[in-house]
Backbone as CSV, one residue per row, in Angstrom:
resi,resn,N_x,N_y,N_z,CA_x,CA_y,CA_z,C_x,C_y,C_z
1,UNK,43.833,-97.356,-84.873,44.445,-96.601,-85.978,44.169,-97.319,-87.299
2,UNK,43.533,-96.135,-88.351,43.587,-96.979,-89.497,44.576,-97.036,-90.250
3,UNK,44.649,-97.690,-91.651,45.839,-97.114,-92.525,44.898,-96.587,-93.899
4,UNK,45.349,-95.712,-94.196,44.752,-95.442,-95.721,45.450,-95.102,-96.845
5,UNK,45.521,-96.085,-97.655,46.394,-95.850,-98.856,45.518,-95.361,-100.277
6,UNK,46.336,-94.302,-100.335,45.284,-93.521,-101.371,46.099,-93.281,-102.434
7,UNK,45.413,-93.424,-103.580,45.867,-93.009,-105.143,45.057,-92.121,-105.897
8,UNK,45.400,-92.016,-107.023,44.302,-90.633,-107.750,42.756,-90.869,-107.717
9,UNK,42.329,-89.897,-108.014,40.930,-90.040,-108.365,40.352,-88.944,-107.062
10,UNK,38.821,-88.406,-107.358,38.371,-87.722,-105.652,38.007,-88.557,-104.846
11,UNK,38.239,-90.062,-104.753,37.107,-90.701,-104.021,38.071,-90.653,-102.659
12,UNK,39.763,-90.809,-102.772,40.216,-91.014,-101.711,39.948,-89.074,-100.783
13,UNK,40.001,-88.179,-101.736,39.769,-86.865,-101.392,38.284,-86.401,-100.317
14,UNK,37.200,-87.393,-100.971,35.901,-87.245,-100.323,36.385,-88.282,-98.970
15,UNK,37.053,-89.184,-98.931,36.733,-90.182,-97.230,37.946,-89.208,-96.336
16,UNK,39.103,-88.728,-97.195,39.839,-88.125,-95.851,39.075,-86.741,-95.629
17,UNK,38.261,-85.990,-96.609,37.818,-84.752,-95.796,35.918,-85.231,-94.901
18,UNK,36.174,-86.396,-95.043,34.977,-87.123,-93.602,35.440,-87.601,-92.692
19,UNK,36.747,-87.822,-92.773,37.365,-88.374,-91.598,38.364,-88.067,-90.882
20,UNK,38.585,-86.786,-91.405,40.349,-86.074,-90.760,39.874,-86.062,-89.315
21,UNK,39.156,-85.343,-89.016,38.786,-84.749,-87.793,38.086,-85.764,-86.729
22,UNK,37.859,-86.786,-87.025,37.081,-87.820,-86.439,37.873,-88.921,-86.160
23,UNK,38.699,-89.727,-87.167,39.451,-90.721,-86.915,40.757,-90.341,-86.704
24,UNK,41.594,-91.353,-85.992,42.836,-91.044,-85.993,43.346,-92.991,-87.446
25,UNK,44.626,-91.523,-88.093,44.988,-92.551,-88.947,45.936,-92.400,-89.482
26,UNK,46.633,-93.049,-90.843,48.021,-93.337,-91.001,47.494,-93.327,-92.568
27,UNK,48.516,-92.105,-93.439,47.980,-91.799,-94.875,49.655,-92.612,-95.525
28,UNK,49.627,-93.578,-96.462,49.914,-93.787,-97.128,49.972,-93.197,-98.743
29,UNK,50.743,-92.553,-98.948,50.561,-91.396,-100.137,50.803,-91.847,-101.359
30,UNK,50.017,-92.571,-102.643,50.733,-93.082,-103.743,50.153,-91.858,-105.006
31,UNK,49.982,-91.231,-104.631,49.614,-90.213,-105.633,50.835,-88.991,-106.424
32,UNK,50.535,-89.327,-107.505,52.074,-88.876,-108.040,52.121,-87.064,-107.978
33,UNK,51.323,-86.265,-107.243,51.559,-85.178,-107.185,51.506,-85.177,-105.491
34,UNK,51.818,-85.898,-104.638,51.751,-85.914,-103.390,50.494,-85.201,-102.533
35,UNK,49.757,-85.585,-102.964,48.099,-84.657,-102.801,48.200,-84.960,-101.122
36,UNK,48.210,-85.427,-100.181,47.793,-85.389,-98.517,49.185,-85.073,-98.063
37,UNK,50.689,-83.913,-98.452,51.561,-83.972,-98.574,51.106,-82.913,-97.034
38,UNK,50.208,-82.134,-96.889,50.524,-81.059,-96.013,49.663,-81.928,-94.506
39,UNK,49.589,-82.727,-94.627,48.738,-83.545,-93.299,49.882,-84.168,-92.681
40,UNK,50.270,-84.252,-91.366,51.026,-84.883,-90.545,51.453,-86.245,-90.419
41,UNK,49.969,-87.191,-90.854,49.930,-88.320,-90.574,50.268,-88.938,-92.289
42,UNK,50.654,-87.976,-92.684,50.934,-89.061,-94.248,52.228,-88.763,-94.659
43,UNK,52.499,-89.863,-95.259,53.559,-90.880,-96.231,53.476,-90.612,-97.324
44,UNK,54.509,-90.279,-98.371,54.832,-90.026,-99.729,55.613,-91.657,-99.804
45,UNK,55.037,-92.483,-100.465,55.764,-93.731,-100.793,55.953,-94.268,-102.291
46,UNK,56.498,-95.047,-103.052,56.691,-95.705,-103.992,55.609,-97.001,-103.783
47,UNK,55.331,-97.203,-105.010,54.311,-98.152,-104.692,54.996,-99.546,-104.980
48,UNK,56.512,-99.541,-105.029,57.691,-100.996,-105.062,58.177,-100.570,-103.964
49,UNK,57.992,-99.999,-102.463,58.413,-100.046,-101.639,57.596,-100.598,-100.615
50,UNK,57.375,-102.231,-100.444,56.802,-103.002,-100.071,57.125,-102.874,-98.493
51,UNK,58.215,-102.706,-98.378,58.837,-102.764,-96.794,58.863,-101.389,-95.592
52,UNK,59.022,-100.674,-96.907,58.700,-98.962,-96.064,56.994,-98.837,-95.740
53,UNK,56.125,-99.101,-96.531,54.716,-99.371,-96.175,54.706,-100.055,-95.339
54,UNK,54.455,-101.714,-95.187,54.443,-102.332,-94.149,55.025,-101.699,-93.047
55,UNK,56.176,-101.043,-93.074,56.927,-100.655,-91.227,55.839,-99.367,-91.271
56,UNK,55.739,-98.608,-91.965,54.946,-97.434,-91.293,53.613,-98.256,-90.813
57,UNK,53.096,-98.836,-91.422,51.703,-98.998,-91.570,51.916,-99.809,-89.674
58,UNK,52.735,-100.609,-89.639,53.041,-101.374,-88.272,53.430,-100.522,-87.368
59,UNK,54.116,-99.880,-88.022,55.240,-98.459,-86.824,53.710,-97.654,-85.945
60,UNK,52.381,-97.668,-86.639,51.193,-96.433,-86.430,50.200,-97.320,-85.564
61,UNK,50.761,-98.676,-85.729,49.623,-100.040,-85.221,48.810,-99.876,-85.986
62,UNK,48.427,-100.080,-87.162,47.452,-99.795,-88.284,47.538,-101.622,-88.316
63,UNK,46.373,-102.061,-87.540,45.877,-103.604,-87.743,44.695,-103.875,-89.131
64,UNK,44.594,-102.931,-89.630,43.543,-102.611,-90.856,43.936,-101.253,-91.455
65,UNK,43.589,-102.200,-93.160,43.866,-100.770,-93.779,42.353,-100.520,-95.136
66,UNK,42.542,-99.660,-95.708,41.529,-99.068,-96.511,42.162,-98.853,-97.998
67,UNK,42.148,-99.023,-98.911,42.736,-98.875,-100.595,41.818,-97.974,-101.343
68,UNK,42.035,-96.878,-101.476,41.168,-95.907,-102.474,41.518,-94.810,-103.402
69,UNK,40.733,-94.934,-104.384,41.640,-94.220,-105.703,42.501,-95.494,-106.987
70,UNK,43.176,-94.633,-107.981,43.635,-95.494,-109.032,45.021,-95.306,-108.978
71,UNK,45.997,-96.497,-108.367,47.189,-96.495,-108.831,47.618,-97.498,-110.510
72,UNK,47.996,-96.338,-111.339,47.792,-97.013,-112.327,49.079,-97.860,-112.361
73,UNK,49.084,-99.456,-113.514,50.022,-100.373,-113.596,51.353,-99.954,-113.598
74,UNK,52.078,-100.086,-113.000,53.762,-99.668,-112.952,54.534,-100.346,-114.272
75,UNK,55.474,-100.194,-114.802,56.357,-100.007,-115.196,57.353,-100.926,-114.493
76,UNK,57.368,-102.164,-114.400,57.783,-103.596,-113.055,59.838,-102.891,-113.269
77,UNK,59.909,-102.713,-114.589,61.752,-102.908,-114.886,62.093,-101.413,-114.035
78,UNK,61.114,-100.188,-114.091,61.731,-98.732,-113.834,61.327,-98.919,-112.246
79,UNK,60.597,-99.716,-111.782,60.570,-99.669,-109.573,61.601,-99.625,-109.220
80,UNK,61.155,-98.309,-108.041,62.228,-98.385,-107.159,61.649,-99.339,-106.244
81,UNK,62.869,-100.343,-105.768,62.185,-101.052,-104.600,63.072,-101.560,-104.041
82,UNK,62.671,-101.904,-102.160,63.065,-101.975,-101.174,63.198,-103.571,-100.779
83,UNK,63.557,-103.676,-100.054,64.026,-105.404,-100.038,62.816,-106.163,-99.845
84,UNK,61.528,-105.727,-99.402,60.254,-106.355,-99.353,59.907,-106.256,-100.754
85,UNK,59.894,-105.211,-101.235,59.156,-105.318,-102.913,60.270,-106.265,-103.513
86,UNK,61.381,-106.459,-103.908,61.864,-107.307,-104.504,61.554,-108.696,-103.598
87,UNK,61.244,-108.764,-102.665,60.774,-110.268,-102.025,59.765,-110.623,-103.002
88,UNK,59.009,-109.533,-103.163,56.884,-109.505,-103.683,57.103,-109.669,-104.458
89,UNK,58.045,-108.844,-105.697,57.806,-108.139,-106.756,57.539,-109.442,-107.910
90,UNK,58.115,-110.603,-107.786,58.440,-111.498,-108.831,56.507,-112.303,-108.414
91,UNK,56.032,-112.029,-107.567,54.158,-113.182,-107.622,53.663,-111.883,-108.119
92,UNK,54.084,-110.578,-108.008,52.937,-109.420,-108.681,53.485,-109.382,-110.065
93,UNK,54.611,-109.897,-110.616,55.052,-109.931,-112.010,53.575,-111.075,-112.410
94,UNK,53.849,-112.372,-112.084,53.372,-113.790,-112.568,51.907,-112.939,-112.535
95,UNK,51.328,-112.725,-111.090,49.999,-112.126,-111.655,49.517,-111.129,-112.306
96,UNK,50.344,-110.322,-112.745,50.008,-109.299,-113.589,49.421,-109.820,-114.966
97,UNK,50.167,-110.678,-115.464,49.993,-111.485,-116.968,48.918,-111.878,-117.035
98,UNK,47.856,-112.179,-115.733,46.567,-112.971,-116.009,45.584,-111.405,-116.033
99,UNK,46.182,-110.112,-114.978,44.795,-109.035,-115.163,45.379,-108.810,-113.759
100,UNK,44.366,-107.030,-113.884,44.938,-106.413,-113.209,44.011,-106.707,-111.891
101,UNK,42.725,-107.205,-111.769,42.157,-107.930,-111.021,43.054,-108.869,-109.971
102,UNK,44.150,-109.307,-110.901,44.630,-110.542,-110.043,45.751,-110.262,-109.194
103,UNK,46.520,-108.821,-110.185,48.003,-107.462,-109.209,46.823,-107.436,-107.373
104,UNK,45.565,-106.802,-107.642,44.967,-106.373,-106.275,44.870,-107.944,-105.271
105,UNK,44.411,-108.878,-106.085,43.887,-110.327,-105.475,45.992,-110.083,-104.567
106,UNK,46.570,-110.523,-105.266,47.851,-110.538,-104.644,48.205,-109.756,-103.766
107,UNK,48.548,-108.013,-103.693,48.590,-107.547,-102.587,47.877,-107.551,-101.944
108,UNK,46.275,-108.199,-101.896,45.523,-108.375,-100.593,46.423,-109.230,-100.027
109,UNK,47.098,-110.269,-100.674,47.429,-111.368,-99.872,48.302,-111.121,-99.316
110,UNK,49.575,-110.123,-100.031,50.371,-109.925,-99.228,50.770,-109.031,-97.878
111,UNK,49.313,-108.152,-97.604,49.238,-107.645,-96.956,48.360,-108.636,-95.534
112,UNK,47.757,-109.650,-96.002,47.714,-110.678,-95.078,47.915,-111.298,-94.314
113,UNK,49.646,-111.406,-95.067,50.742,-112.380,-94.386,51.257,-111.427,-93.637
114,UNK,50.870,-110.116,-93.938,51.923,-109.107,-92.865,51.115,-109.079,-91.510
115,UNK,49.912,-110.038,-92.021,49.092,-109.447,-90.322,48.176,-108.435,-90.408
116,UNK,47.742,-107.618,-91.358,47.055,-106.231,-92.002,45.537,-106.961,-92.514
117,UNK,44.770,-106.223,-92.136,43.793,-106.792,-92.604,43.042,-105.538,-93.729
118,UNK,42.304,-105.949,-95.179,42.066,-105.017,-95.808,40.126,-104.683,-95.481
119,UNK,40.143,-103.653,-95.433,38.706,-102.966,-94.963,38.150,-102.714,-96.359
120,UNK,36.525,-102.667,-96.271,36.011,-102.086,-97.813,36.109,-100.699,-97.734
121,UNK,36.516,-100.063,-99.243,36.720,-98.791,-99.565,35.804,-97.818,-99.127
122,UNK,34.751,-98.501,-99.220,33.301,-97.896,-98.671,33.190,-97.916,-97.208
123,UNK,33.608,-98.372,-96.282,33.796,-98.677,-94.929,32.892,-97.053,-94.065
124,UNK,33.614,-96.461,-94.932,33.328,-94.905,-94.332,32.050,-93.876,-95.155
125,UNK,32.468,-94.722,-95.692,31.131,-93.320,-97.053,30.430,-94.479,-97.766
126,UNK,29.422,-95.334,-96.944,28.016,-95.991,-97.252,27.536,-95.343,-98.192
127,UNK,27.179,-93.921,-98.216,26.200,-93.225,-98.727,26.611,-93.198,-100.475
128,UNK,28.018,-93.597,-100.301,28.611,-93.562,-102.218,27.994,-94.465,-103.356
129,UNK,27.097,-95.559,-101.688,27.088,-96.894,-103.004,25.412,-96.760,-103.056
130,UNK,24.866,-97.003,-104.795,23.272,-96.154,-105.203,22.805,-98.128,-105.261
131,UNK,21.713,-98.286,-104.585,20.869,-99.047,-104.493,19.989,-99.310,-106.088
132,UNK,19.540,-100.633,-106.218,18.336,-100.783,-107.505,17.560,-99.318,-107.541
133,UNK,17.683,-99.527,-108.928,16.443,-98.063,-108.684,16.985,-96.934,-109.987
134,UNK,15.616,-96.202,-110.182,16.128,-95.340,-111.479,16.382,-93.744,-110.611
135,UNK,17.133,-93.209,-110.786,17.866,-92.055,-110.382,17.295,-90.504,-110.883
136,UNK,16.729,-91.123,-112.364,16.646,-89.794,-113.276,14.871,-90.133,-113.417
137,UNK,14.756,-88.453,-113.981,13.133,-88.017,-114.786,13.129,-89.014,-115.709
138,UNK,14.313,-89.008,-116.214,14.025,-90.301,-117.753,14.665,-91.729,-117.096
139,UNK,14.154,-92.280,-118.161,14.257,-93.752,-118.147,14.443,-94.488,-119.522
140,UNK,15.241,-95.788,-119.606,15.333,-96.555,-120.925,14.630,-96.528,-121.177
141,UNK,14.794,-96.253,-122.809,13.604,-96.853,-123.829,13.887,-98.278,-124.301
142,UNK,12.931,-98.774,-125.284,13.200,-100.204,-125.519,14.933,-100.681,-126.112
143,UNK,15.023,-99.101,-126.888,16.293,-99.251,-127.434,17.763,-99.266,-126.412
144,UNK,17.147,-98.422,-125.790,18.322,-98.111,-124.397,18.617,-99.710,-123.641
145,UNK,17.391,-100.601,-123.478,17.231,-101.664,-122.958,17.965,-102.812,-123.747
146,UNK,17.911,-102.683,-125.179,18.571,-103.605,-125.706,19.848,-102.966,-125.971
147,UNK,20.813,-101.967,-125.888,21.762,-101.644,-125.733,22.167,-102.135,-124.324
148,UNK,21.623,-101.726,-123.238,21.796,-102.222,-122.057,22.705,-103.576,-122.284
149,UNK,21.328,-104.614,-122.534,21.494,-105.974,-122.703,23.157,-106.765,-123.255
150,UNK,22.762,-105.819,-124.528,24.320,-106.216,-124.997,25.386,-105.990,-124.408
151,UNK,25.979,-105.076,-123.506,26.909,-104.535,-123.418,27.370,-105.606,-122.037
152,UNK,25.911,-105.825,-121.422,26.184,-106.713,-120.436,26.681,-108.021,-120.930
153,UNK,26.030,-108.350,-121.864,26.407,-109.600,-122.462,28.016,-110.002,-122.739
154,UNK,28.695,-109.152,-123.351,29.978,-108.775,-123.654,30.402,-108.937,-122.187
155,UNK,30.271,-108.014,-121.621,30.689,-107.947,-120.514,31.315,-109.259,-119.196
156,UNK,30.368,-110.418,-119.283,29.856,-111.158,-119.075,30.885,-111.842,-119.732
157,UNK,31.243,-111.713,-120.719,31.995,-112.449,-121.375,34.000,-112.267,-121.689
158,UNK,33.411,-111.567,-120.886,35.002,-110.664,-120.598,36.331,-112.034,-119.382
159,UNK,37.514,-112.033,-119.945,38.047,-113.005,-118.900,37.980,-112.651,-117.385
160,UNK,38.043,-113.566,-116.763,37.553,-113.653,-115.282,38.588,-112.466,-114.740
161,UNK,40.067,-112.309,-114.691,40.590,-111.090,-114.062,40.619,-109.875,-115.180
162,UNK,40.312,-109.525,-116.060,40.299,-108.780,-117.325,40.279,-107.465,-116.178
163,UNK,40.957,-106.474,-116.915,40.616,-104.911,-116.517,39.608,-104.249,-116.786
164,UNK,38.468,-105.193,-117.852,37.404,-104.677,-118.135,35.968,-104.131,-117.509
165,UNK,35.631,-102.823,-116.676,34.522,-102.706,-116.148,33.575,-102.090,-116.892
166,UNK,33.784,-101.636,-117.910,32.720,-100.695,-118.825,32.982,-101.353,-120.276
167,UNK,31.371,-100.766,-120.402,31.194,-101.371,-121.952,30.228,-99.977,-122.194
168,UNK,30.279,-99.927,-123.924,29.116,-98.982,-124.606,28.232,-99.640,-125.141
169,UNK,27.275,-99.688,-125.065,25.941,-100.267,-125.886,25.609,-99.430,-126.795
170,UNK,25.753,-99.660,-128.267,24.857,-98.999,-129.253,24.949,-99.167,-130.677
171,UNK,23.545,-98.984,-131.142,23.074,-99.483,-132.430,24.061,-101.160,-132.452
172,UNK,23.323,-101.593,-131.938,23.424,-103.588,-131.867,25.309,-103.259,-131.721
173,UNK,26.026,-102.815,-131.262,27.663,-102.877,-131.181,27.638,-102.984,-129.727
174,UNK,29.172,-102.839,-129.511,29.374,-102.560,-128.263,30.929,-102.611,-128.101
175,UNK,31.547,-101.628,-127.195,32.592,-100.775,-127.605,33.386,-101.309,-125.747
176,UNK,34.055,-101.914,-125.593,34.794,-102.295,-124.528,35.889,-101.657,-124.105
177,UNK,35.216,-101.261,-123.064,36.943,-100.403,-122.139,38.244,-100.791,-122.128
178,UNK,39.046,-100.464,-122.585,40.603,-101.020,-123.185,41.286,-100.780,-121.342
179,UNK,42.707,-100.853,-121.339,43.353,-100.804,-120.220,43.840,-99.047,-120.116
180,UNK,43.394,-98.150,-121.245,43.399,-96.859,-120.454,42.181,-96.453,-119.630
181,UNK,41.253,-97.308,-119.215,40.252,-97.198,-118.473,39.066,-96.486,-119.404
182,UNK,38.022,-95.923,-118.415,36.338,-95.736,-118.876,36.308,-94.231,-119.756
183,UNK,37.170,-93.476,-119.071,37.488,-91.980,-119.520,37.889,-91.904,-120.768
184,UNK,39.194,-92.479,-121.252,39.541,-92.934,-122.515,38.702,-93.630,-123.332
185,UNK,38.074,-94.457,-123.309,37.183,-94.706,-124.000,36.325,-94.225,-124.451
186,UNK,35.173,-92.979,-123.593,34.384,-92.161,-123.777,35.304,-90.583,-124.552
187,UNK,36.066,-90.625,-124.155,36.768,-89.659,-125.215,36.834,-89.741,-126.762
188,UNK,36.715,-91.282,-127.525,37.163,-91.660,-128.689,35.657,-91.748,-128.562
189,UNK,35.189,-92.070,-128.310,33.343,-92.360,-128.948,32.801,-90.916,-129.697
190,UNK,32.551,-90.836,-130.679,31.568,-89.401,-131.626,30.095,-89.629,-131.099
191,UNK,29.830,-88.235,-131.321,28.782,-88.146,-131.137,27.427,-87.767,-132.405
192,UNK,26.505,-88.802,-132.386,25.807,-88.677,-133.533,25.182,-87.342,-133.640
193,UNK,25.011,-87.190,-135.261,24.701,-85.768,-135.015,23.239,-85.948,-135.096
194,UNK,22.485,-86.478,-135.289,20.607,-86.044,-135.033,20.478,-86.630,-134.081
195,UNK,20.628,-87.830,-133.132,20.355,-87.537,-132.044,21.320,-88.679,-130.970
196,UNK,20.779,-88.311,-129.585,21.511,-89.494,-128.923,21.193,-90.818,-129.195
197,UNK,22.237,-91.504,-128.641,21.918,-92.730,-128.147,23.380,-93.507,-127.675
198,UNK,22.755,-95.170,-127.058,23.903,-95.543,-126.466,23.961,-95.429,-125.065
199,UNK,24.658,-96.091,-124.243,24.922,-96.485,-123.019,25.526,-97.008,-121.960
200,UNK,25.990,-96.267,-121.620,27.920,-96.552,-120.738,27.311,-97.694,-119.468
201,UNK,27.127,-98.791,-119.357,27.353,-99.699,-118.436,28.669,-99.877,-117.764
202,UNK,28.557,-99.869,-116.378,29.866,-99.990,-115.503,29.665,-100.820,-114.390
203,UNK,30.144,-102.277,-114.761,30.101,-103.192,-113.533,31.582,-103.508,-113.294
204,UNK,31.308,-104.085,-111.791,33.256,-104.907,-111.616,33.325,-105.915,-112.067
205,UNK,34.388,-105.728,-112.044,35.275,-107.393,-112.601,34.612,-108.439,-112.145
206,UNK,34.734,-109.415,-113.174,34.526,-110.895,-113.069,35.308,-111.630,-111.506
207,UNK,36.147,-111.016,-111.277,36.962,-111.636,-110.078,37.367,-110.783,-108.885
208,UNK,36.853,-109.474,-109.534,37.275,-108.711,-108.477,37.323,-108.583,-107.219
209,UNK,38.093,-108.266,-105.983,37.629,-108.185,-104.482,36.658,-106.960,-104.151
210,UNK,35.599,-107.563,-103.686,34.763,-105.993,-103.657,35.257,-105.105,-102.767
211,UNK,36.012,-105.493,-101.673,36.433,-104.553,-100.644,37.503,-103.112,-101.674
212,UNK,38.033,-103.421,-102.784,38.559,-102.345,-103.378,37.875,-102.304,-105.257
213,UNK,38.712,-100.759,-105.554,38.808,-101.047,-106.814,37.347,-100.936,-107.751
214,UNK,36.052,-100.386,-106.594,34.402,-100.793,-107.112,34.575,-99.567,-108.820
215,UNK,33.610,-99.574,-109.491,33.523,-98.820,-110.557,33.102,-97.594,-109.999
216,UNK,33.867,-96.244,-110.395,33.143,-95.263,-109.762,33.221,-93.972,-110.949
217,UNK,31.829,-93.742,-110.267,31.641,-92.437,-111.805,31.577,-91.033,-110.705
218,UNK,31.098,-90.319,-111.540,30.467,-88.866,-111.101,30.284,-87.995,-112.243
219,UNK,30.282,-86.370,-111.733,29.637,-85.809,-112.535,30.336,-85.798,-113.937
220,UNK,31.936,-85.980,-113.667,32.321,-85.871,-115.190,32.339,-87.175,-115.653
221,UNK,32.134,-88.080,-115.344,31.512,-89.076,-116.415,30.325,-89.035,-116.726
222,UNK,29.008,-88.298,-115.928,27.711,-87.683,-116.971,27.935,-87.110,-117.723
223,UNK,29.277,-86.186,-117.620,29.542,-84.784,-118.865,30.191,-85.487,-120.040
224,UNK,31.424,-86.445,-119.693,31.885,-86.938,-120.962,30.493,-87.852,-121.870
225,UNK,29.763,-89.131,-120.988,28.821,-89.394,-121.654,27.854,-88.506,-122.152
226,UNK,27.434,-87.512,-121.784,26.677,-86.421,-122.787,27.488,-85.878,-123.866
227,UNK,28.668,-85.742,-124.109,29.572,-84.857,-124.881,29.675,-86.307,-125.728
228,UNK,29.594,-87.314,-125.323,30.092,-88.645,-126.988,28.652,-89.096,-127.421
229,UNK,27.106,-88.445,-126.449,26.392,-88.610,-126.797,25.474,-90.107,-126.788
230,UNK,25.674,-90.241,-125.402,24.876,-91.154,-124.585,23.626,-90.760,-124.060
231,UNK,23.023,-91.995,-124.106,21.526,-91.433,-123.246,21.834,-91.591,-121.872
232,UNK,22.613,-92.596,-121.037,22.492,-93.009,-119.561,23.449,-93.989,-119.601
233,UNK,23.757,-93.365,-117.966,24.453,-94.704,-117.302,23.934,-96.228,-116.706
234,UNK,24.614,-97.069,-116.381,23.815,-98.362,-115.707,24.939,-98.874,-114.747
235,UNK,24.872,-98.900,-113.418,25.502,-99.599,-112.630,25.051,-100.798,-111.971
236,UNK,25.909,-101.597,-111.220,25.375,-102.375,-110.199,24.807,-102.524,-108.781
237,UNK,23.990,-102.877,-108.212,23.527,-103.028,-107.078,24.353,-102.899,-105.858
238,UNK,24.921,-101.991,-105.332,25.924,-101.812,-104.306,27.150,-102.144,-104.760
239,UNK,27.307,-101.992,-105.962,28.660,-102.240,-106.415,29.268,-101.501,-107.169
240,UNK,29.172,-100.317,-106.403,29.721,-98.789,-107.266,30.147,-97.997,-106.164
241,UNK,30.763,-96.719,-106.963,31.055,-95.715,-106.008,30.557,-94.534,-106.571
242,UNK,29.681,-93.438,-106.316,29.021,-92.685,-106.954,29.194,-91.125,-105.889
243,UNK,30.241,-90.536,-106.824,30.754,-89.461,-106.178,29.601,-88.274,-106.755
244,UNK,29.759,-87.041,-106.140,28.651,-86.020,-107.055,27.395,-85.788,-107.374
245,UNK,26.954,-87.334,-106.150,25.374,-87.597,-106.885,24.027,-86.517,-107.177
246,UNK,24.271,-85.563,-106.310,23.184,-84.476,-106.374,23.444,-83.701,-107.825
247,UNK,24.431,-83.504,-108.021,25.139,-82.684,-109.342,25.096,-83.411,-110.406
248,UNK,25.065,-84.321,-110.165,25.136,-85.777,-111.603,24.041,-86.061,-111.822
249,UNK,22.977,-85.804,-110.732,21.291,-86.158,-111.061,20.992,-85.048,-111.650
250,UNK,20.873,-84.269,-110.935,20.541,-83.076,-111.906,21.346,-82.404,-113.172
251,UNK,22.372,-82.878,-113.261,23.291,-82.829,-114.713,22.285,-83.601,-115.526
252,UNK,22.434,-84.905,-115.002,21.185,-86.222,-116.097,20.025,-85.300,-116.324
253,UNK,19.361,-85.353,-115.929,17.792,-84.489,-115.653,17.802,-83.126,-116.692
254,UNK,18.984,-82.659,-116.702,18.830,-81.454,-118.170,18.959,-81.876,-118.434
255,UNK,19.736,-82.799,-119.042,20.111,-83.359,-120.208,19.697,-84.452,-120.806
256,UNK,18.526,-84.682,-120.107,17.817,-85.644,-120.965,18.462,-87.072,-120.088
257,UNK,19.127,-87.387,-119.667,20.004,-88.580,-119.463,19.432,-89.487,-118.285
258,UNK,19.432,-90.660,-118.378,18.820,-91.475,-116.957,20.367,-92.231,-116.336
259,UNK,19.867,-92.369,-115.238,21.181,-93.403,-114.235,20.411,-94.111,-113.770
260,UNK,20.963,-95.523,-113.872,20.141,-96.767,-113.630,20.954,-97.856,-113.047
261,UNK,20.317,-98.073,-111.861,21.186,-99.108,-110.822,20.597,-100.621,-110.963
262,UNK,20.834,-101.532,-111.525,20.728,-102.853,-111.845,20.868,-103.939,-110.548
């Protein structure tokens, strides 16, 4: 039995409709509109209810579990929580202050001590993560390349647990993903009016655990980067999650746009 604890986003949506019918498993529900509410095997939980997770997750024999999707940072004073989360709650306070890198480093651990072992997000859907290699008809130009460059550079330079996975490259700047994440950011970017340019780079964290949490795009992050008026994306070498890919290549491909795996 697995366990799968899922939060927003489609990525947890794409592994349970590959695996309903095939695996047997145990849905942990942190999604604030109760999205796997009509499936048997799932849990509507609080994500400060440290102790109701653990017993289900034990109650199902779930010796491994899976983390997918975005539970965004809580609100530590408004949790509801159960006598395990107030056990936790005060090492996920201390690590919160260093990055949100370091909230996940911690509940790995504490799911450790319970005996739970954490699986990569990808465990089930290999096919999400895009290998070296250019994706699109187009490709960087010299300018795209030194936008590239920079953004990595920054990047690179970002603190070791920082929430930072995306950067914009353009005209010699570079525009860093704040803590409302990659979406928000590409929302506030204008778009020049004679022509494109610029370039949404998306790597993980400096510290991150790769088993969760990888950078993941799809087609509407080709659409927002075309709409603020980017030429292309750039990811990392198996270190992504790439939902939509047939629709997102050929989204790039009208539109002029390349995806580029580093």
């Amino acid at each position: 039995m697995i366990g799968l604890i899922f939060g927003e986003t489609d990525f947890p949506k794409y592994i349970y409709s590959k695996i309903k019918n095939k695996k047997k498993y145990t849905i942990i529900d942190l999604t604030n509109k109760n999205f796997f509410k009509k499936d048997k095997n799932s849990h509507k939980v609080s994500i400060g209810q440290f102790g109701k997770i653990i017993s289900i997750l034990k109650g199902n024999n779930c010796k491994k579990v899976l983390f997918a999707g975005k539970v965004n940072k809580p609100n530590f004073s408004k949790l509801k929580l159960d006598f395990k989360g107030v056990y936790y709650i005060s090492k996920i306070i201390k690590k919160s202050k260093i990055g949100d890198a370091a909230i996940l480093k911690e509940i790995i651990n504490i799911f450790k001590r319970e005996g739970i072992k954490i699986i990569s997000s990808t465990f089930f859907t290999p096919e999400l993560n895009l290998s070296r290699g250019n994706y699109t008809k187009y490709k960087p130009d010299n300018d795209d390349k030194r936008n590239i460059k920079n953004a990595i550079k920054f990047l690179n330079k970002s603190k070791p647990y920082s929430y930072t996975q995306a950067a914009v490259g353009r005209n010699n700047s570079v525009i860093l993903e704040k803590r409302k994440g990659t979406q928000d950011m590409l929302r506030h970017i204008k778009k020049n009016k004679n022509k494109s340019n610029g370039v949404l780079v998306k790597f993980p964290k400096k510290k991150q655990d790769k088993r969760l949490d990888l950078p993941t795009i799809g087609l509407n992050t080709l659409k927002q980067c075309n709409l603020a008026g980017l030429k292309g994306i750039v990811l990392k070498h198996k270190n992504n999650i790439f939902l939509d890919k047939i629709k997102s290549i050929k989204f790039a491909n009208k539109n002029k746009m390349f995806i580029l795996v580093k």
